[in-house]
N, C-alpha and C positions, 0 to 999 in steps of 0.2 A: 504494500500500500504506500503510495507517496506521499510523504508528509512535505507541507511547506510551512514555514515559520516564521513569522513576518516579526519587524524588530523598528523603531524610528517614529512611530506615534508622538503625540503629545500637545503640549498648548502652547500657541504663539501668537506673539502680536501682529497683526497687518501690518505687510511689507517682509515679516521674517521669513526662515527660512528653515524647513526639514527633510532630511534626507528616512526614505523608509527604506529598509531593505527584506528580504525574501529569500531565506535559504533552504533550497527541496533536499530531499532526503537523497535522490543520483544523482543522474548525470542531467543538466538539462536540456544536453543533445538528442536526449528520449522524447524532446517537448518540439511540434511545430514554432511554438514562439510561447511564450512569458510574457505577462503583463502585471497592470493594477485595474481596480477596477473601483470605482467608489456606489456606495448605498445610497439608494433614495427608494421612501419606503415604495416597496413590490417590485424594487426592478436595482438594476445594476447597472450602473453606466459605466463604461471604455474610457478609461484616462489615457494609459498608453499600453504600448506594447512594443517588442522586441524579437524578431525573428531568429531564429539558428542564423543565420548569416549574414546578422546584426543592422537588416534592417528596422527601419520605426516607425511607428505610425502614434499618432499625438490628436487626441481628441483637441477640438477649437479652441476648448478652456485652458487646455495645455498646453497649446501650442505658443513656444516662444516663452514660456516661463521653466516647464518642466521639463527636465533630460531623465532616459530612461536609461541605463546600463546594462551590461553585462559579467561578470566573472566566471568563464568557463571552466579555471582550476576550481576555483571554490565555491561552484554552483548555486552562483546568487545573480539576484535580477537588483538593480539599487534604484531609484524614482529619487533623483535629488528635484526639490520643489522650492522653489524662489517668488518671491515679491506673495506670498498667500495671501486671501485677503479673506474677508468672513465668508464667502459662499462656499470655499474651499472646505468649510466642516462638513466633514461625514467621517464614514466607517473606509476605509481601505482597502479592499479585498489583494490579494496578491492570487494570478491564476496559471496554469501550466498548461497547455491545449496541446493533451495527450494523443495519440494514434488513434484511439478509441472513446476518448471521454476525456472529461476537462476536469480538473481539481484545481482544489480551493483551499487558502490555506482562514485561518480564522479571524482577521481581519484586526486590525490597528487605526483607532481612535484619533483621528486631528481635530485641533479645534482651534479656530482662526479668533481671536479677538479684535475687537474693532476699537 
């Protein structure tokens, strides 16, 4: 079973700046791409993502403030996030889009203060 484990949450003031990271249980050359994913109640929205062959894809919100990374020795995806501002609070999801099925690891708490 693949575990992911999300790490970089927390509370910051508008304009700060958090970095989350996401480290799976293998390899994550087992994964079509890795991303984040933030919460709004009944649904999940695509903040970014990251391909095996490091391309990116950057939701609108994201685009231009947030970088997605990779660490293929140490099987981590990082979501460094800049200038946040209060809409930016939710839940995190970190996701693996497996061969067969997609995981999820337990998600990490931001909270933008204005």
């Amino acid at each position: 079973q693949v575990q992911l484990v999300e790490s970089g949450g927390g509370l910051v003031q508008a304009g700060g700046s958090l970095r989350l990271s996401c480290a799976a249980s293998e390899s994550i050359f087992n994964f079509n791409y890795m991303g984040w994913y933030r919460q709004a109640p009944g649904e999940r929205f695509l903040v970014a993502r990251i391909s095996v062959d490091g391309s990116t894809v950057l939701s609108d919100r994201a685009n231009g403030r947030f970088i997605i990374s990779r660490d293929n020795g140490l099987n981590t995806v990082t979501l460094e996030m800049n200038d946040l501002q209060p809409e930016d609070t939710a839940v995190y999801f970190c996701n693996a889009n497996g061969p067969s099925r997609d995981y999820w690891g337990q998600g990490t708490q931001v909270t933008v203060s204005s």
